[in-house]
C-alpha positions as CSV (number, residue, x, y, z in Angstrom):
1,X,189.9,34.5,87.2
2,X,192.6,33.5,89.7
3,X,192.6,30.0,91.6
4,X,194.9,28.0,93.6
5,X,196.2,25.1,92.7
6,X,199.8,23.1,92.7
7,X,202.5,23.4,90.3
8,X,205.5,20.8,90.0
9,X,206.9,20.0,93.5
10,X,205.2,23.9,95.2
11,X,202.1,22.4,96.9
12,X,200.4,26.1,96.7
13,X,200.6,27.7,93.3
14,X,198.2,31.0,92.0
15,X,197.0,30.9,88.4
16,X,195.9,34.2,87.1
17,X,193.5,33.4,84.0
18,X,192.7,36.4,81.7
19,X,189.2,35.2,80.4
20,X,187.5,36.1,76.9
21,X,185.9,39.3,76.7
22,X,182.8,38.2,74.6
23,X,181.9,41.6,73.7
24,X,185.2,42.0,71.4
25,X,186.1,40.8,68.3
26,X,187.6,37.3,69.0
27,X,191.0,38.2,66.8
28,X,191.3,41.6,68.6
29,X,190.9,40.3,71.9
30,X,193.4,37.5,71.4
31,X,195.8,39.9,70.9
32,X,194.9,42.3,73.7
33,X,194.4,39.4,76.3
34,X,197.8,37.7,74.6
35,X,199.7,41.4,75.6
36,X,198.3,42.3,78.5
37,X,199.2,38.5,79.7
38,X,203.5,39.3,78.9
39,X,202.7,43.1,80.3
40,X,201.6,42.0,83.8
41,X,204.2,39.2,83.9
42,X,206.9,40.7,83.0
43,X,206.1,44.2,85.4
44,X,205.6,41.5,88.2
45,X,209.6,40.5,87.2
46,X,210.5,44.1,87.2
47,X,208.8,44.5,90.3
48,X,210.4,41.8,92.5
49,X,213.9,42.5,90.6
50,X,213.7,46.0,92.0
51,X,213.3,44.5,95.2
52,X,209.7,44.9,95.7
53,X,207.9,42.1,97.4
54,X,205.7,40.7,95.0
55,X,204.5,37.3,93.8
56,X,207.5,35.3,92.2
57,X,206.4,33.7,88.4
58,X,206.7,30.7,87.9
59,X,205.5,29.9,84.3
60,X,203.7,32.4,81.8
61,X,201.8,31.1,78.9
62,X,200.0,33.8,77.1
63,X,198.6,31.5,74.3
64,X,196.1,30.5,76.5
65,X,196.6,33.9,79.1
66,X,197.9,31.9,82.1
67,X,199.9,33.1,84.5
68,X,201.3,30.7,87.4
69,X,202.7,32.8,90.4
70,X,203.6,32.5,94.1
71,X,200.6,31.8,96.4
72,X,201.0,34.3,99.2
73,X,200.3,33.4,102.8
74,X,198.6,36.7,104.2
75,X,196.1,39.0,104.3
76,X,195.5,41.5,102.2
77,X,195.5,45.3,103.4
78,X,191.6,45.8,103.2
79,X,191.4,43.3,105.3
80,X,194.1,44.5,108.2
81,X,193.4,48.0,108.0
82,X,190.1,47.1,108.3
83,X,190.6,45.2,111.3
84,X,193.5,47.4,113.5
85,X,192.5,50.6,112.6
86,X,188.6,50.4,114.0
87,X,190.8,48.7,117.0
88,X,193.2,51.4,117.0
89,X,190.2,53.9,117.1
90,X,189.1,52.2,120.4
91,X,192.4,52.3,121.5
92,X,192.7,56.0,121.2
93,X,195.0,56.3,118.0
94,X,197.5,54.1,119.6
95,X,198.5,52.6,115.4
96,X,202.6,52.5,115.7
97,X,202.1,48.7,114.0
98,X,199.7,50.3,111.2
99,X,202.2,53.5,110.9
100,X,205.0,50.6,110.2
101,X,203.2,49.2,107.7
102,X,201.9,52.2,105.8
103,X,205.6,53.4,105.8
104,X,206.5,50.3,104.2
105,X,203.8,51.0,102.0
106,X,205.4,54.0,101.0
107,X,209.1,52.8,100.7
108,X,207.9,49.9,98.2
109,X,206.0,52.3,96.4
110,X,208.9,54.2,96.2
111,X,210.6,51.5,94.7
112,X,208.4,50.2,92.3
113,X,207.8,54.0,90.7
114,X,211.9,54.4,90.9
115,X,211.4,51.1,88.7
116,X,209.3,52.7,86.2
117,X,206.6,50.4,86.9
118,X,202.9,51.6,87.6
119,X,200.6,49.6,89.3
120,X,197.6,50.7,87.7
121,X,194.7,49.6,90.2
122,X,197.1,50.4,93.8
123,X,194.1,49.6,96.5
124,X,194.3,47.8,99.5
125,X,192.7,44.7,98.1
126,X,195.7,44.8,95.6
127,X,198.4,44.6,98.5
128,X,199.1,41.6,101.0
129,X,200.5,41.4,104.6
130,X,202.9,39.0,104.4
131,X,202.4,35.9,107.4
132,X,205.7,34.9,107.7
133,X,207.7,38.4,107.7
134,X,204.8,41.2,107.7
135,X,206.5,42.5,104.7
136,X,203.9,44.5,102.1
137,X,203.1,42.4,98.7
138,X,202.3,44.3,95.7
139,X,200.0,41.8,93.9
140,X,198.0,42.4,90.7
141,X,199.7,43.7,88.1
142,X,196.6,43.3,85.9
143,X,196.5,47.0,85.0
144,X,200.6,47.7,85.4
145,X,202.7,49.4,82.6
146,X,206.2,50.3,82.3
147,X,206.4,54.5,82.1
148,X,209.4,56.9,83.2
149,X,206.4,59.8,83.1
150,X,205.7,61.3,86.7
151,X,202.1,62.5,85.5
152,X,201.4,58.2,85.3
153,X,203.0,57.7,88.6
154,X,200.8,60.5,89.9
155,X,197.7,58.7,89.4
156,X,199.0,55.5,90.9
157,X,199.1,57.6,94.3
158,X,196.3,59.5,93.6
159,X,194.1,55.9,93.0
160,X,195.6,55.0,96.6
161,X,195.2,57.8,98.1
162,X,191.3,57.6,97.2
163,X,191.1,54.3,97.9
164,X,192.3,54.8,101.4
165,X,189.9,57.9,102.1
166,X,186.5,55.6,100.8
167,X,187.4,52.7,102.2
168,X,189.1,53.5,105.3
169,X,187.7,56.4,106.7
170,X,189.8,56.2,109.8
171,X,193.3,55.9,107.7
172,X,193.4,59.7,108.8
173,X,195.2,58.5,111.8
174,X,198.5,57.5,110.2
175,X,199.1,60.4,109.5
């Protein structure tokens, strides 16, 4: 579950809450949902120290698997693509904004896999348009490990590149 709330003087704050999985033991999923908590926080860290744009952390408590991060002003990708590349279409493939962006796309990517993080789960719904600079957001890290293997990395890209193709038919065009 993820909500917005405040934290200290920050008036916009995300919590990230990893809720019980019933269906496990409750000992073993503890101890998964306890990990998986440090994992994603800590490959956020990685992931903003390697200069990627991603949500900064502001207090980790995997006792109760909480994570309090950086609301970001934006959209997310879904929801832009979605938007100016059916208007690109109608304008005749005129995208150089949506090229821009995808390139970005590509150099933070880049980044994060130089990094030896893996996203895990790299959809559009899992990447922001920042407001204030239109800089990409990697957010989610939910599903991120650390691996220096390119086979891992492989499947990030292949995961986007699938998402793009089912839910973007028209992402053709930035190409």
């Amino acid at each position: 579950r993820v909500f917005k709330t405040s934290f200290g003087l920050r008036e916009n704050c995300i919590v990230k809450e990893r809720f019980k999985k019933t269906y496990r033991h409750p000992v073993l999923d503890e101890k998964l949902s306890k990990r998986r908590t440090i994992l994603e926080a800590r490959c956020l860290l990685k992931a903003r120290k390697s200069g990627i744009d991603s949500p900064a952390v502001y207090m980790v408590d995997p006792a109760k698997s909480l994570i309090y991060m950086e609301f970001i002003e934006g959209e997310t990708m879904k929801a832009f693509f979605n938007r100016e590349l059916n208007d690109a279409a109608r304008r005749l493939g005129n995208c150089e904004r949506e090229k821009k962006i995808s390139t970005k796309i590509g150099a933070s990517l880049a980044r994060l896999h130089n990094a030896e993080v893996v996203h895990g789960d790299l959809t559009t719904s899992n990447m922001m348009l920042r407001t204030s600079s239109d800089s990409v957001v990697f957010i989610d890290f939910g599903l991120s490990f650390v691996s220096n293997l390119s086979e891992d990395k492989a499947v990030d890209l292949y995961v986007l590149e699938r998402a793009l193709a089912s839910t973007h038919p028209q992402s053709h065009i930035l190409v």
